[in-house]
KEDO-700876 format. One record per residue: residue number from 1; x, y, z of N, C-alpha, C in turn. Coordinates in nm, 2 decimals, always signed. Layout:
BEGIN
NODE num    n.x    n.y    n.z   ca.x   ca.y   ca.z    c.x    c.y    c.z
NODE NUM      X      Y      Z      X      Y      Z      X      Y      Z
...
***
This chain:
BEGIN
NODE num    n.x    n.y    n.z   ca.x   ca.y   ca.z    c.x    c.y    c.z
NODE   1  -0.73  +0.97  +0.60  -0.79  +0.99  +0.47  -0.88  +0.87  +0.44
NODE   2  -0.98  +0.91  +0.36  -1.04  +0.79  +0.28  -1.03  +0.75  +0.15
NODE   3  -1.00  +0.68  +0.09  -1.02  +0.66  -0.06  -1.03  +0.51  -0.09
NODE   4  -1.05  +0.48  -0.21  -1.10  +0.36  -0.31  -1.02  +0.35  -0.41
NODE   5  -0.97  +0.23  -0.36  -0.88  +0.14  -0.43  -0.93  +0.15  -0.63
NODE   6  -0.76  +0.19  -0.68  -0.80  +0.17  -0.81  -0.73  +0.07  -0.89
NODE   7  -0.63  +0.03  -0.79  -0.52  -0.07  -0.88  -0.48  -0.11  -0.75
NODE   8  -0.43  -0.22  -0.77  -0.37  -0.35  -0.70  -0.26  -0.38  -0.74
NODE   9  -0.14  -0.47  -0.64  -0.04  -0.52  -0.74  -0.09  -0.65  -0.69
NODE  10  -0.01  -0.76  -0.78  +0.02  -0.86  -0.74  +0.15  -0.93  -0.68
NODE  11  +0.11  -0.99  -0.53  +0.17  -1.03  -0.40  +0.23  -1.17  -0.48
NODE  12  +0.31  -1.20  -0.47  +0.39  -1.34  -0.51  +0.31  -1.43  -0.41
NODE  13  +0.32  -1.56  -0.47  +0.28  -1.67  -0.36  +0.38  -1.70  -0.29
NODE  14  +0.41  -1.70  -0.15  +0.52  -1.70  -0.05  +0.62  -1.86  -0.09
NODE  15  +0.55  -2.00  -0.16  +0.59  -2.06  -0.18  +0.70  -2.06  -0.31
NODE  16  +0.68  -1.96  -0.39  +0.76  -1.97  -0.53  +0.89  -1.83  -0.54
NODE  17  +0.84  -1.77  -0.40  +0.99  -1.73  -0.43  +1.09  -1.72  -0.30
NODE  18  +1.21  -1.64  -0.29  +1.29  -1.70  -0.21  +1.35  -1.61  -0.11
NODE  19  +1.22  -1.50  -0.10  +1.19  -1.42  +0.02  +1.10  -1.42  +0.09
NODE  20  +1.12  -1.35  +0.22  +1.01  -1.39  +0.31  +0.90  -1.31  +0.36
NODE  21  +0.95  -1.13  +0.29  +0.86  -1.01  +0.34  +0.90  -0.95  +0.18
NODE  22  +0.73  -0.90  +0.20  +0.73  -0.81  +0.06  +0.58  -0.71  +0.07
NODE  23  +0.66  -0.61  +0.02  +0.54  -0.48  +0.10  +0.47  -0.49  -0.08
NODE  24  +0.35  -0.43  -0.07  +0.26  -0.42  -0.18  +0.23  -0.30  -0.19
NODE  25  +0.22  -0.23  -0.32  +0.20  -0.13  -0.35  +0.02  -0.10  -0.39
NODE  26  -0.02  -0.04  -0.36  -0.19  -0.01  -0.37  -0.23  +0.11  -0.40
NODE  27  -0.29  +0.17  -0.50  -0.33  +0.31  -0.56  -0.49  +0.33  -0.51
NODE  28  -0.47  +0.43  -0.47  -0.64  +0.51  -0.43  -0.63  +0.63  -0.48
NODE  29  -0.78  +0.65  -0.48  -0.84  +0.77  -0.53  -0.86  +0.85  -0.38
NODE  30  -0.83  +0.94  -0.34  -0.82  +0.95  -0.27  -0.98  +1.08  -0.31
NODE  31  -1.07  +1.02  -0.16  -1.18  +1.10  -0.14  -1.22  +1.16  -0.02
NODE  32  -1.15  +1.19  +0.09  -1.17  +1.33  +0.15  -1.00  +1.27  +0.28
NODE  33  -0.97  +1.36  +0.31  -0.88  +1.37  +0.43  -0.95  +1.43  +0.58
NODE  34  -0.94  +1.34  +0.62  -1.02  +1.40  +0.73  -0.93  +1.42  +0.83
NODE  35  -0.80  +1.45  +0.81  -0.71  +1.49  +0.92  -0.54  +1.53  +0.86
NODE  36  -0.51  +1.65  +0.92  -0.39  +1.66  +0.82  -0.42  +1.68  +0.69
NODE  37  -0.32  +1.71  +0.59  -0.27  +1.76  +0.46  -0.23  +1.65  +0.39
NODE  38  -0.30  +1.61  +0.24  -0.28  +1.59  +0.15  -0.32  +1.63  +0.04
NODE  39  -0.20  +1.68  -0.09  -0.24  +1.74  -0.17  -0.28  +1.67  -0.30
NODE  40  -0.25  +1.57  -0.33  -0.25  +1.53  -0.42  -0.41  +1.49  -0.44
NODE  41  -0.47  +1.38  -0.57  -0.60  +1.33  -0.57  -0.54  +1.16  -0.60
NODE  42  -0.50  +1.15  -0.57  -0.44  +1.02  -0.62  -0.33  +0.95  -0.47
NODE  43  -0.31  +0.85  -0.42  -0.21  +0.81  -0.31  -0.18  +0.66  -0.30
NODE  44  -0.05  +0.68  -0.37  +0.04  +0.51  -0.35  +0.05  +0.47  -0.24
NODE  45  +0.00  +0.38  -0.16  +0.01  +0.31  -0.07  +0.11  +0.23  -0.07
NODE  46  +0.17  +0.23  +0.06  +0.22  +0.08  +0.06  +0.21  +0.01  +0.19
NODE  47  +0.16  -0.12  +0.22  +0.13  -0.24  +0.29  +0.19  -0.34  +0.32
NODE  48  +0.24  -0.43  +0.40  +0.31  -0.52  +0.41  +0.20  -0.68  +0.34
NODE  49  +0.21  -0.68  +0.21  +0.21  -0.80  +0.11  +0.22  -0.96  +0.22
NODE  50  +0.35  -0.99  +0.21  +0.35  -1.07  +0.28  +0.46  -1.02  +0.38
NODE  51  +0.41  -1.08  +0.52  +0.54  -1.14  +0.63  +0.55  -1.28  +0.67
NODE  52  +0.69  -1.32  +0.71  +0.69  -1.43  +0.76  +0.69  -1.56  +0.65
NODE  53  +0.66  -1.55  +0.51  +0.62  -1.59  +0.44  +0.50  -1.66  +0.44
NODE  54  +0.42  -1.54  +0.47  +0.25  -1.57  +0.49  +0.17  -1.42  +0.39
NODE  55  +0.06  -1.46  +0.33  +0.03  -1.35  +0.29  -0.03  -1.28  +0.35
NODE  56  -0.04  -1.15  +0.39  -0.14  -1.08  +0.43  -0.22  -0.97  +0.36
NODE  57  -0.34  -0.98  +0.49  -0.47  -0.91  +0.39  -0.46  -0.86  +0.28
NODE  58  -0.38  -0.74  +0.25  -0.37  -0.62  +0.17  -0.34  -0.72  +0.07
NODE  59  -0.30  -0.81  +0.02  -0.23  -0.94  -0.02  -0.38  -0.93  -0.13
NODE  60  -0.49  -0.94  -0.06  -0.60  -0.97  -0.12  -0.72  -0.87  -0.18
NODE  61  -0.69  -0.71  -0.09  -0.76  -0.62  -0.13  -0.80  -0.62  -0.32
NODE  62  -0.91  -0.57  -0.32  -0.98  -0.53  -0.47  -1.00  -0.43  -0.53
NODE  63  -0.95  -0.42  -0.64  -1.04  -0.25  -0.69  -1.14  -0.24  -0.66
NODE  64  -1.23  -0.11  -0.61  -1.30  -0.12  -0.52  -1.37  -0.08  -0.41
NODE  65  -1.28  -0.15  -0.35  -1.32  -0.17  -0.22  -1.26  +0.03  -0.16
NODE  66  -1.30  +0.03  -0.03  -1.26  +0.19  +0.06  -1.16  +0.20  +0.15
NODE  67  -1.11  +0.26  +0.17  -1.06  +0.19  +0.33  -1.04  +0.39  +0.41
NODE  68  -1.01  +0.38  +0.52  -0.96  +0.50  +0.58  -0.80  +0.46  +0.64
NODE  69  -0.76  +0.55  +0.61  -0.58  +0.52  +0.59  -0.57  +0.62  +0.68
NODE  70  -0.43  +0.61  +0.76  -0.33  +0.65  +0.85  -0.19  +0.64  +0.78
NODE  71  -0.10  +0.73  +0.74  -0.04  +0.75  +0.67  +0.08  +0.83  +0.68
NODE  72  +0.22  +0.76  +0.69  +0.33  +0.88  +0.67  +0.39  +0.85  +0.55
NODE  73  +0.51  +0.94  +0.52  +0.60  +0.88  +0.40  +0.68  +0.77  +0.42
NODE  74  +0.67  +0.67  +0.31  +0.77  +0.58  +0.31  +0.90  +0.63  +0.33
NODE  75  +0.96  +0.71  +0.26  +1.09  +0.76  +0.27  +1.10  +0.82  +0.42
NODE  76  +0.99  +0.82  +0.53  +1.05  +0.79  +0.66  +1.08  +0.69  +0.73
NODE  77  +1.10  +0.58  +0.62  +1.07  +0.43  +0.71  +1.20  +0.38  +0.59
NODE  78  +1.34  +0.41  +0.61  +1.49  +0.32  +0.56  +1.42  +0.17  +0.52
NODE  79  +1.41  +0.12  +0.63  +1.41  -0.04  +0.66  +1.32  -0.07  +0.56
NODE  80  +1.21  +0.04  +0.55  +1.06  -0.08  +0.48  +1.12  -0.05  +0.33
NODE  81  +1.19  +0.09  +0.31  +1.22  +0.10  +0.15  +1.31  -0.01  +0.12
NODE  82  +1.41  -0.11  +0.15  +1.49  -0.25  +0.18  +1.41  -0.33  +0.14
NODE  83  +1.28  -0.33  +0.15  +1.20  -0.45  +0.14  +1.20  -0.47  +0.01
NODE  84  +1.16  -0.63  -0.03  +1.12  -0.65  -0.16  +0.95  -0.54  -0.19
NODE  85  +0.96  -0.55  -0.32  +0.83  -0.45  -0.33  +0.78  -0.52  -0.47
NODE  86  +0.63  -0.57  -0.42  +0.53  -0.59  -0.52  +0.45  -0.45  -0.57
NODE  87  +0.51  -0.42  -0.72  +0.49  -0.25  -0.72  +0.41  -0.29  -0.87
NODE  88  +0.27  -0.33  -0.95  +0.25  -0.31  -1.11  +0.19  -0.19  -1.12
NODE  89  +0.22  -0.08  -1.04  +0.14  +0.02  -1.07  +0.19  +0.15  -1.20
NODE  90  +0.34  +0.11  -1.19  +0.37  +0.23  -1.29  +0.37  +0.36  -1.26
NODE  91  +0.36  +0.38  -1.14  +0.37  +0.49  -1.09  +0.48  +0.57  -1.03
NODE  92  +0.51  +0.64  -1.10  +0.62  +0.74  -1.07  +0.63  +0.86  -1.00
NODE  93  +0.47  +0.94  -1.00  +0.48  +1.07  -0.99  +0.47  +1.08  -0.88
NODE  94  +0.39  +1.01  -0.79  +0.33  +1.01  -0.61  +0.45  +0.95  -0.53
NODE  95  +0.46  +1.00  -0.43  +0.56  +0.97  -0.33  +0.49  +0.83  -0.26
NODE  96  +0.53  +0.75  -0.26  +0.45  +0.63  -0.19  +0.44  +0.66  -0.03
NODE  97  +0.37  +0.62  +0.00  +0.31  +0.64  +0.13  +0.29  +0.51  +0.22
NODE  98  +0.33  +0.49  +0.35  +0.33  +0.42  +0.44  +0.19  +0.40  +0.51
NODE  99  +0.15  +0.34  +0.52  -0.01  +0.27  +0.58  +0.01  +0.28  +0.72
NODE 100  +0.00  +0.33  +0.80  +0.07  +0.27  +0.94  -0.08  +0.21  +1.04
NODE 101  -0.24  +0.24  +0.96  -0.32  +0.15  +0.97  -0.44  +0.17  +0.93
NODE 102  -0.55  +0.09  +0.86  -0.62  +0.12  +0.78  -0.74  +0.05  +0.79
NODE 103  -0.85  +0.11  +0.81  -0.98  +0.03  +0.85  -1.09  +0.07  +0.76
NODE 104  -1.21  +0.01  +0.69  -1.34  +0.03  +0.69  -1.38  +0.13  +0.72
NODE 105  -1.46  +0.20  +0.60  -1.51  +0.33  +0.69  -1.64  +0.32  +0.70
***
């Protein structure tokens, strides 16, 4: 699928707290599926924030910006729902969704 970022969370700085992996939550608008079924117009992402206590990219993504996403349910992935979670999105209604990888369209 493709969509554009409408909200971001904020990624802790790996220095100030006192874990080492934290997945990020990221809201799109979601503008066309170009494979498979999705129903919704709207799709919670989630990204690995930081690992290792390093931040990564998605760490830095912007409202905005596009990306083309590859995508299952979080709730197929136990281990990543464990994770700490950078989540200011307030969202309740969307089933969050796993990135499994996401490029530039």
């Amino acid at each position: 699928m493709v969509g554009r970022i409408t909200l971001v969370s904020h990624v802790p700085d790996p220095s100030e707290v006192p874990y080492t992996e934290c997945l990020t939550m990221i809201k799109y608008a979601v503008e066309s599926v170009e494979s498979g079924s999705y129903p919704d117009k709207e799709l919670l992402a989630a990204f690995w924030g930081m690992r290792d206590a390093k931040l990564q990219p998605p760490a830095n993504f912007q409202v905005g910006q596009r990306h083309r996403l590859v995508i299952e349910p979080l709730a197929d992935h136990p281990d990543l729902q464990r994770a700490m979670q950078a989540d200011d999105t307030n969202e309740f209604a969307l089933a969050p969704q796993w990135v499994v990888s996401y490029s530039t369209p």
